[in-house]
Residue, then its C-alpha position, 0 to 999 in steps of 0.5 A: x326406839x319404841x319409845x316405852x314408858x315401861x321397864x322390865x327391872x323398873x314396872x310390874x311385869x304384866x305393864x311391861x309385856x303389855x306396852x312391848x306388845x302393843x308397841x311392838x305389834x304396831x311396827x315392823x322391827x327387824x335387826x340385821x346382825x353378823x352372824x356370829x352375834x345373831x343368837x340372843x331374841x327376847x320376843x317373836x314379835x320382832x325379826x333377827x336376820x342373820x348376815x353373812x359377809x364373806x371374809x368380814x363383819x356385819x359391823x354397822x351400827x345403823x338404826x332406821x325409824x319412820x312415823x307419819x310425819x317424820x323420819x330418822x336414822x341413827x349411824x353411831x358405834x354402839x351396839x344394839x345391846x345394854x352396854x352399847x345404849x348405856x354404859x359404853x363411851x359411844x357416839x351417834x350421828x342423825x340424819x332427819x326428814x319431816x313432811x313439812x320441813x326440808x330435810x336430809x332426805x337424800x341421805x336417808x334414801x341413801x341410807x336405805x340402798x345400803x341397808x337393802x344390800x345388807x339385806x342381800x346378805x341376810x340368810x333367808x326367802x325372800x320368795x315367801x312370806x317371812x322375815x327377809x320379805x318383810x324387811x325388804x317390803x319396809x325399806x321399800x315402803x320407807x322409800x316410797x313415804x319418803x322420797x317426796x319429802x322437800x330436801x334441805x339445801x347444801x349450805x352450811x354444814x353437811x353430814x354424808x353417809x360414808x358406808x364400808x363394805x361394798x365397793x370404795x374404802x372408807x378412806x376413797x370416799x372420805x376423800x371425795x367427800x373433801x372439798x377442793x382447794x388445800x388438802x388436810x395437814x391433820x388428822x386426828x384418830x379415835x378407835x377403841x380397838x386396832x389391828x395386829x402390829x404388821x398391818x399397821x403400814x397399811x394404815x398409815x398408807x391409807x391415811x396419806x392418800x387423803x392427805x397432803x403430799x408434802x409436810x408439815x403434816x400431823x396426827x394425833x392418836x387419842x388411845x384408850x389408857x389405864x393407870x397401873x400400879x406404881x406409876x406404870x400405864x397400859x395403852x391399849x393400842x399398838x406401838x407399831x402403829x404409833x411407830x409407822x405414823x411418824x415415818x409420815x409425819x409428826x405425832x402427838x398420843x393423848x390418854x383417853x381414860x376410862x373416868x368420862x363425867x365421874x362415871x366409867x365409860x369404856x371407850x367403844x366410840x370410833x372418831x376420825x377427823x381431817x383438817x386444815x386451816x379452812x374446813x374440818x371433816x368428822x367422820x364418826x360411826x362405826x369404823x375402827x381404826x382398822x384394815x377392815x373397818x376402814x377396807x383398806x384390802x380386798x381380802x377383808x372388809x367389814x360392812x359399816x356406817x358412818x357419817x362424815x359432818x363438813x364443817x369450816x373451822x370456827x363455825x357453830x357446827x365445828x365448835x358443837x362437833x369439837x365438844x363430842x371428843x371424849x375428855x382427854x388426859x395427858x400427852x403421852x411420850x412414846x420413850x416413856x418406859x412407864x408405857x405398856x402397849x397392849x392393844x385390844x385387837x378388833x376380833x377380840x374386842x368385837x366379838x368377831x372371834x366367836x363361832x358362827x353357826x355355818x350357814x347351812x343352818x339356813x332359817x327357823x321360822x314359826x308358822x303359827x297360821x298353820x293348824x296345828x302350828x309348826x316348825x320350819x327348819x330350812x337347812x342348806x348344802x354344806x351341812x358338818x358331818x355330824x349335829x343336832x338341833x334342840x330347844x333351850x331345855x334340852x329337848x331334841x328336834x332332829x339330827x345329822x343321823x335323822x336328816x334325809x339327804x337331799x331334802x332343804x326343809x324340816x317340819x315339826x308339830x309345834x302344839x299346846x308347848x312354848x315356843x323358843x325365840x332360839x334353837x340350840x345347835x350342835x355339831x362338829x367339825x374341824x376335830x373339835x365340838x362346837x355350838x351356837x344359838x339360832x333365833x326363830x322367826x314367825x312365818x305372818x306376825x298377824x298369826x301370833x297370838x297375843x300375850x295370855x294376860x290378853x287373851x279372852x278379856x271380858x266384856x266389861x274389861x274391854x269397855x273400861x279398857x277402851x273407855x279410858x284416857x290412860x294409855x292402853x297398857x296402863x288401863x290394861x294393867x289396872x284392869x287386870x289387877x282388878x280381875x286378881x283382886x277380885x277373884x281373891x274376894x270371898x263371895x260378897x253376901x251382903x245383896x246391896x254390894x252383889x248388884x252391879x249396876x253398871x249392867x243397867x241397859x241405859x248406863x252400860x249403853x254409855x259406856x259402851x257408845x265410850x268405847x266405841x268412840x275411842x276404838x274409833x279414835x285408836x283406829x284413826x292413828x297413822x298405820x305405816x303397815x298391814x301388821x299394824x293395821x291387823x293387830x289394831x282390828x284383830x288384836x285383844x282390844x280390837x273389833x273382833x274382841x269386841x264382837x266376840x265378847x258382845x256375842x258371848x256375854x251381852x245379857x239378851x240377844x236383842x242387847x248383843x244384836x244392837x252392840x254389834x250394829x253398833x260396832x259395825x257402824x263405828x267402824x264404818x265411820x272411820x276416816x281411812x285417810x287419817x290412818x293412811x297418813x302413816x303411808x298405807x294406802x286408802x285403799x289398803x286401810x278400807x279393805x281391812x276395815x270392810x273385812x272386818x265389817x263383814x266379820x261383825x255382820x257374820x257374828x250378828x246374822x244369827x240374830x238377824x234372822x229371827x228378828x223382827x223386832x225394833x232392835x232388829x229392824x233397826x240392827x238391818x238398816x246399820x248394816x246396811x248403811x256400815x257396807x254401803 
């Protein structure tokens, strides 16, 4: 999603942190996930919010990106793990808006209502700076970017976001989605995953109320299959199902093999579509062919997102949408005694079985503004008898037996040691013992300090950094290959070879007007938020690194002194209304920039003081001329 150019197995580990820095400290990345499946984190840099759903899932699969010009959203059936974007049989639907060309603009505000009230559910303060706040400030801000973008008309195809879990069922809103005229004769079911065999009515008596009231009427079941020995298949689907379908009307199974394109493709995709002789409906997303995935009861609904694409039959779009099915084996014969039926039921398949951390374990956050550091642990009413929370390696934080009745919150020093992305959390209840990771969250992002291969850069690796043409962790990373070559070089004896003249006044001048004139150019890119901006003018390749390195290693103060005047009107020059077009405001941007003019000018005001030279008259009349 962050489009990198490097891969953890595939690049040298220092390019790769580099690039998921960068890129990750110039959006705002935040993952709603269940609560039982919020326990993995790889970086502090991005949130896990975890959400509670009474009597379901957090099962949606929706993926929400925003650049300057153009904005996307992603509802498939994968999950945001490596089988879901690289293994698994999965399918995806894209909803589209651009600045300059109508778009689907309305269904991407849609989209984001949704995600707001999955964000209601997320545990959390949103009162307080933190990641709730955060998530909530992005939708909001995505909002505003977008709303004013030109909508595309409703002729020809449409794709509707169908969304589960809150009020109508899917199979209601499937519904209203239908054209009127002649109701569906067919429909045509894909699921991986399906409920125990006495819901299996409930499905079907779903299924009819969107259909015609009178045959002839079909459905086709598309069930996930595996060949056995001597000759016997397994159909990984309930015959209950299959069984009360043909009480409604006539049915056809076909065998989805587990061979797609030469290659093995689990089936994990969920499809549903609903025809007649005129128009034909895809609804594909998130939904299994179940209770909970399609809301049939009260009792328990899954939240999910799907979109549902009308097209008329024999249309291009209705041919294009026809060639997503997954290959398809044979007809099967429900007589046929070489059939096994044994499905996989949705909490099995889903991972919805697995424990939850119970939700008095509210939110760990890292406050790593606060001097020194520290822990935050929220914890709320209903906590088990009897727990403890530890790091990873076994180090202990707090217990049940050290917990003060009464009180919501627990602070811990967390100085000069690694900070966890997950806690571990014990406890007991029910009679038995029970575990669960809890991801950690940072309080500020721009309070995080960058990666160690970043920190204190030279002044020179920041000029050949900032001077070069090549991506920011590509240059990085060859310069710090450079600074480990070197520093494995015997002392060089020969003088000729001891002389660098790169620190020639003149030629160093130059590299540096480079420099500033690319950092200029890097500031200039669309911003969409105050992060972003932050770690653009505070992060290790930013004006502050710059300043501090001209102050600390310039050869004379008159050279560090015009640097810095230097570096003070660069950012000076900045067009604020370049950067704004990823939608911070002008104002926001100018603020930022003046602040860290300010910064520059503090850093110089020693050198100021004494100076009466050119240099020095000359260094006065830029900072005047930077804060006017």
């Amino acid at each position: 999603f962050i489009q990198m150019d490097t891969h953890p197995s595939e690049t040298e580990a220092v390019g790769y942190l580099i690039e998921r820095e960068e890129k990750l400290a110039s959006v705002r990345a935040c993952v709603f996930a269940d609560r039982r499946h919020a326990q993995t984190k790889e970086s502090m840099r991005w949130d896990v919010l975890p959400v509670v759903v009474s009597r379901g899932a957090q099962h949606a699969k929706i993926s929400v990106l925003c650049w300057a010009d153009c904005a996307r959203v992603i509802i498939g059936s994968g999950n945001l793990t490596e089988p879901g974007y690289r293994k698994n049989l999965e399918v995806f639907g894209c909803l589209e808006a651009t600045r300059g060309e109508a778009g689907q603009v309305r269904e991407i505000l849609s989209s984001v209502d949704f995600l707001e009230r999955v964000a209601a559910l997320a545990l959390g303060d949103e009162t307080r700076p933190g990641p709730k706040r955060r998530a909530l400030e992005a939708l909001s801000d995505l909002r505003k970017h977008v709303r004013d973008w030109p909508q595309a008309s409703e002729r020809g195809a449409r794709a509707v976001p169908i969304f589960g879990g809150f009020s109508e069922s899917v199979f209601s809103q499937v519904g209203n989605a239908w054209p009127g005229g002649s109701p569906p004769r067919t429909a045509e079911v894909l699921s991986p995953f399906f409920d125990e065999a006495s819901n299996s009515p409930e499905m079907i008596s779903g299924l009819s109320g969107v259909m015609a009231k009178r045959r002839p009427r079909e459905i086709d079941f598309y069930f996930p299959a595996e060949a056995l020995p001597e000759g016997k298949t397994r159909v990984l689907a309930p015959l209950a199902l299959v069984r009360a379908a043909r009480d409604f009307g006539d049915v056809k199974i076909f065998e989805v093999p587990p061979e797609q394109g030469n290659e093995l493709r689990p089936l994990h995709a969920k499809m549903f579509c609903l025809s007649n002789d005129e128009w034909r409906l895809f609804l594909v997303g998130s939904s299994n062919f179940t209770r909970a995935g399609f809301g049939v009861t009260n009792k328990a609904a899954n939240i999910e997102a799907n979109l549902a694409y009308l097209v008329r039959k024999g249309d291009v779009e209705s041919n294009a949408l026809e060639q997503v099915w997954p290959e398809v084996g044979r007809e099967l014969d429900v007589n046929d005694g070489g059939l096994l039926w044994e499905p996989t039921f949705e909490e099995e398949g889903e991972g919805e079985a697995a424990v939850a951390l119970p939700r008095s374990f509210r939110e760990a956050l890292y406050d790593a503004g606060n001097k020194p550091p520290r822990l935050i642990l929220s914890l709320g009413d209903g906590l088990p008898r009897r727990w403890r929370i530890k790091v990873p390696d076994g180090e202990e934080i707090i217990n049940s037996d050290g917990w003060r009745a009464g009180a919501d919150e627990f602070t811990v020093v967390w100085k000069d040691k690694p900070v966890p992305f997950v806690l571990n959390v014990q406890w007991q209840g029910s009679g038995a013992e029970y575990a669960a990771d809890w991801p950690v969250n940072v309080v500020e992002l721009s309070h995080l300090p960058p990666p160690e291969e970043l920190r204190n850069l030279k002044l020179d690796e920041l000029i050949e950094i900032l001077s070069s043409t090549r991506p920011l962790h590509i240059a990085t990373a060859h310069v710090l290959r450079k600074r480990a070559k070197h520093s494995a070089v015997d002392i060089q004896l020969d003088p000729h070879k001891r002389v660098n003249t790169e620190t020639f006044l003149l030629r160093r001048t130059k590299r540096v007007a480079i420099a500033l004139e690319r950092l200029r150019q890097r500031l200039e890119r669309p911003v969409m938020n105050v992060e972003a901006l932050e770690w653009r003018l505070r992060g290790p390749v930013g004006p502050r690194a710059m300043a501090a390195a001209f102050r600390r290693e310039a050869v004379t103060e008159a050279e560090s002194l015009f640097f810095l005047a230097e570096l003070a009107l660069t950012l000076s020059r900045v067009s604020v209304h370049e950067t704004a077009r990823g939608g911070l405001s002008p104002r926001q941007i100018e603020e930022s920039i003046r602040a860290s003019i300010s910064e520059v000018e503090e850093l110089a005001s020693p050198l100021l003081d004494p100076a009466d030279s050119a240099i020095g008259a000359y260094a006065r009349e830029a900072f005047r001329k930077a804060t006017s």
